[in-house]
C-alpha positions in Angstrom: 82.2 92.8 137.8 79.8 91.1 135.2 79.0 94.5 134.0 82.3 95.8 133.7 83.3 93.4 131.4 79.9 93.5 129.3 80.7 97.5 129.1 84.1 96.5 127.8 82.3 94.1 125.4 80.2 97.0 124.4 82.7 99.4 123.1 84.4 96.8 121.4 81.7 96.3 119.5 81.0 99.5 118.7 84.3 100.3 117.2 83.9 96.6 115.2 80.8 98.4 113.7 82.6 101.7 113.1 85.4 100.1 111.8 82.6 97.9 109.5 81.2 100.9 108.1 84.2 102.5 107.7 85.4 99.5 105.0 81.7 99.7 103.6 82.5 103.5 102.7 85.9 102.5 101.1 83.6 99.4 99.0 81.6 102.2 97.6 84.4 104.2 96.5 86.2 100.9 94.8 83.0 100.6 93.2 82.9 104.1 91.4 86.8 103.0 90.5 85.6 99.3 89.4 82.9 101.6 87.0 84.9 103.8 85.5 87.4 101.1 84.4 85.4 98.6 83.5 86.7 96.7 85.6 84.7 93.5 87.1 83.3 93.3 90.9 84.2 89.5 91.7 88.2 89.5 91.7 88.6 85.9 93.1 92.2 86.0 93.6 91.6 88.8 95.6 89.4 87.0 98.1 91.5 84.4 98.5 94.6 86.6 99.3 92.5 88.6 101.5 91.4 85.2 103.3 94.3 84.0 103.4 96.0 87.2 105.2 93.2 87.7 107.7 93.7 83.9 108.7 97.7 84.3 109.0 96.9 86.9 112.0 96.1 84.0 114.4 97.8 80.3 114.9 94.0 79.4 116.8 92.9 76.9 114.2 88.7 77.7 115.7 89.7 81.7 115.6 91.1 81.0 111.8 87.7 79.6 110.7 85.3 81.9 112.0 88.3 84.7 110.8 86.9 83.4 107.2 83.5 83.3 107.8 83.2 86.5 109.2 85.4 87.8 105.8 83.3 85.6 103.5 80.3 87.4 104.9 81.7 90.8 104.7 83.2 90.3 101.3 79.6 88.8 100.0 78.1 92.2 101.2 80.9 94.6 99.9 80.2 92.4 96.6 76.3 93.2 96.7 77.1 96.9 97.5 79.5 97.4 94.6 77.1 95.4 92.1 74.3 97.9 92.7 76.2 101.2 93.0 77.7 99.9 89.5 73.9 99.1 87.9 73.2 102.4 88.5 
């Protein structure tokens, strides 16, 4: 029983880190974009309407904050991503 639902847990976290590297691939290519147009990495507004989205999927005020932390953490890393493919 135990194990059933660990397997379950399993796959789903497999497809979280598909899905993960999937947006990662998409970062790189909104970096090449971002290059060629000169256009900045950080685009504040842009985080905060993402946050804000990603926290309207849920009324769970502990699934809302941890909703924006896993965001913040994944938009910190997109943002290192795009900053070195740009400096090269």
């Amino acid at each position: 029983m135990l194990k059933n639902q660990r397997d379950k847990i399993d796959k789903i976290d497999k497809q979280i880190v598909s899905l993960i590297e999937d947006r990662l691939q998409v970062v790189k290519e909104v970096a090449i974009i971002k290059k060629e147009n000169g256009i900045p990495v950080l685009d504040s507004s842009r985080e905060e309407n993402l946050l804000t989205k990603v926290k309207s999927y849920t009324d769970d005020a502990d699934l809302k904050k941890l909703y924006e932390e896993i965001f913040s953490t994944i938009m910190n890393h997109s943002k290192e991503q795009q900053n070195k493919l740009i400096e090269k």
